[in-house]
C-alpha positions, 0 to 999 in steps of 0.5 A: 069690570073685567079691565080690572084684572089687567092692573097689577097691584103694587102696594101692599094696601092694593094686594090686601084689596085686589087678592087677599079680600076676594079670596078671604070672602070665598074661604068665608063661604067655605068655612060656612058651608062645612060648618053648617051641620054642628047646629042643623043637625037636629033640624035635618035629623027630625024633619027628614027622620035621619040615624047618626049613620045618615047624618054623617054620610050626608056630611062628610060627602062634602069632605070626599069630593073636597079631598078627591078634588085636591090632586086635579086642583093642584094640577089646574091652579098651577096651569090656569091660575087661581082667579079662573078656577076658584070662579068656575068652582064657586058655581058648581058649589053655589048649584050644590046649595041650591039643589041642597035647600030642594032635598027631601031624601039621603042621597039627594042631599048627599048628591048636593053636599058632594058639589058643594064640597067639590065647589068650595075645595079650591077656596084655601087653596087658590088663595095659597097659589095666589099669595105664593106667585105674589108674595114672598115665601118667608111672609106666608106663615104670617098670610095663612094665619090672618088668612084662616081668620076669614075661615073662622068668621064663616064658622062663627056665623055657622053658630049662633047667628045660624041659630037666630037666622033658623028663628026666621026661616029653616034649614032650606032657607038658609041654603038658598041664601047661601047659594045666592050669596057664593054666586057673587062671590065667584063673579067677584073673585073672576073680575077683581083679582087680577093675573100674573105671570109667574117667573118660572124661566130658571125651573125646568118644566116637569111631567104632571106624574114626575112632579106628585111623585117627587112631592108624595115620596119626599122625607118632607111630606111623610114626616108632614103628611100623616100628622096634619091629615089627621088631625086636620081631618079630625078637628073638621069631623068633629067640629064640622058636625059632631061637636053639637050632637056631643055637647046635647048628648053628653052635655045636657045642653040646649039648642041656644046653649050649644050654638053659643058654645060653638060661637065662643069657639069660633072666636076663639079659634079665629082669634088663634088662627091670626094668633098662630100666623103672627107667633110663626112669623116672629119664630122665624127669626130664631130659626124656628120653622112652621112645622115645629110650631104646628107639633106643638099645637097638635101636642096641646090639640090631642089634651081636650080631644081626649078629655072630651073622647071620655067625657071627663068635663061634660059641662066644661067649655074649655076643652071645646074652646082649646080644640078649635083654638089648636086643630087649625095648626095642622094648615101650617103644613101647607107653608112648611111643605111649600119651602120644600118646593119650587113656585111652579108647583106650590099648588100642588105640593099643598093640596097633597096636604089638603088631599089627606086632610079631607079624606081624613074628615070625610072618613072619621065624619062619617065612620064615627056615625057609623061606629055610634050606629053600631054601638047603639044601633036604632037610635037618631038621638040620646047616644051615651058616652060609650057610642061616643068613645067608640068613634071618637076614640079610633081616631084618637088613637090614630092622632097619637100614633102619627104624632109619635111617628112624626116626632122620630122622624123630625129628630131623626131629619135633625141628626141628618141635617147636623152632620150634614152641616159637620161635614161642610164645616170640615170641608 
């Protein structure tokens, strides 16, 4: 099958088939794995007796060598492209799987949680390196958004089908499933997708260090950065594993009803996501760009994430609905970021995004367990509002003071770009 890769496709029909599905099914897989956890945790905390401290530290270890990999990611889809590195990876996550399903202590699982992090980290940005060497920049906005829909599908089964699929089998069950299942996904990955040679002849090749230098010191990145880190890190903190010990806890719901919560969610976030693509295209012809899009969503973001932090609405849904509807805007700083740079270097410049990101979810996932841990320490359940406003709560204080910064420094970037245009007018 490998000829295939030597096909370049021309319609829009075979770049949808050839790039945008084999991709989209790895970032499936990618969203399932980091979703796992908001219905397991229950299962792992009693068959392997584990304290909110634990849980979170075995979690997030997907987020800190998912973050950690960013910056060499960026460097090796750059050089090597998308299809070879994101097949290699898909491996060491696959491997990660499996070894997760045969753990029986913290630090076993937390080894195969960190390869499967490390596995999966390329899978959202190989497919953004991908549709940036194949399609054109003012169409990514619309990408990423139908893109992301693939994403929430894997966290739509990571809910109540993951909770059926427990009535089967358990927890090591599903693992090995999955880790059978990436394998084909990274074979597929390397024998369809096929190569293209990037058309750099008029950028000047530039020193790995000069160009992340030139991408973490721009005005760009530090009005863009902050804000989509952390919230981006806190939907996925959150979402990713203490949404369902909040809504037992807090929400007296049942495992049934929490997977089913969790499923609405899901939907309703795949359905914004797509959503969310499709309004920034359109936005795009009254010169309204995909960072001013994604302020406004964060704005509505931090709304349920505080309603929730202070347990107002316990039995209410809506707020868990609106969350994961909003906490994906902050991916729109991948294209907003990206116009900022050359092709030649747009994996980089994303997967500086990506790297605060998922440092941010490793470290709220797990310091929020850490935070509840102190609060009431010798408790593995039952936690009270007040363990939950204590972790929730720092981050949130966090979000707000990054939303204040990048609303100065968006105003401020305005005012330079209007006398800029002053002066040329005059000129």
């Amino acid at each position: 099958m490998k000829w295939i890769n030597n096909i370049l496709p021309e319609t829009n029909l075979q770049k949808f088939i050839f790039i945008f599905l084999p991709f989209a099914c790895g970032y499936f897989l990618s969203y399932l794995y980091r979703s796992t956890n908001a219905v397991l945790a229950p299962y792992l905390s009693n068959d392997l007796n584990l304290n909110a401290e634990q849980l979170g530290l075995i979690t997030s270890a997907y987020f800190l060598t998912f973050g950690l990999f960013q910056l060499p990611l960026g460097v090796l889809l750059d050089k090597f492209g998308a299809r070879k590195v994101q097949s290699i990876l898909f491996l060491i996550a696959a491997i990660g799987a499996i070894l997760f399903s045969l753990g029986n202590g913290v630090w076993s699982l937390v080894t195969a949680r960190g390869l499967i992090g490390l596995g999966v980290s390329g899978a959202l940005m190989a497919a953004f390196k991908a549709f940036a060497v194949w399609f054109p920049k003012e169409r990514l906005p619309l990408l990423i958004g139908l893109f992301m829909s693939a994403g929430g599908m894997g966290a739509i089964v990571a809910s109540t089908p993951l909770e059926m699929a427990l009535q089967i089998t358990d927890w090591r069950g599903v693992y090995l499933f999955i880790g059978i299942v990436t394998i084909f996904v990274g074979i597929l990955i390397f024998f369809v997708v096929p190569e293209k040679q990037e058309n750099n002849y008029n950028e000047k090749p530039l020193p790995v260090l000069k160009v992340l230098k030139h991408i973490y010191t721009s005005y760009a990145f530090w009005r863009i950065g902050p804000l989509s880190g952390i919230a981006g890190g806190t939907g996925l903190a959150i979402l990713g594993l203490w949404a369902g010990p909040w809504l037992s806890d807090i929400g007296k719901f049942n495992k049934n009803e929490i997977a089913n919560i969790l499923f609405i969610s899901t939907i309703m976030m795949t359905i914004g996501t797509t959503s969310l693509g499709i309004i920034t295209d359109y936005l795009r012809k009254f010169n309204i760009s995909p960072v001013g899009v994604m302020g406004g969503a964060l704005f509505v973001f931090i709304i349920p994430l505080t309603i929730i932090t202070f347990g107002i609405m316990p039995k209410a849904i809506w707020p868990w609905v609106v969350l994961s509807i909003t906490s994906l805007a902050a991916t729109l700083a991948y294209a907003g970021l990206s116009q900022h740079f050359p092709t030649s270097y747009a994996a980089r410049a994303s997967t500086a995004i990506n790297l605060i990101c998922f440092l941010m979810a490793f470290i709220a996932q797990y310091t929020i367990g850490f935070i509840m841990q102190l609060v009431e320490p010798g408790k593995q359940s039952g936690y009270s509002i007040k363990a939950y406003q204590a972790g929730f709560g720092l981050f949130l204080g966090l979000l707000i003071i990054c939303y204040i910064i990048f609303i100065i420094m968006s105003v401020l970037e305005i005012r330079k770009n209007k006398g800029e245009t002053s002066k040329d007018n005059s000129a």
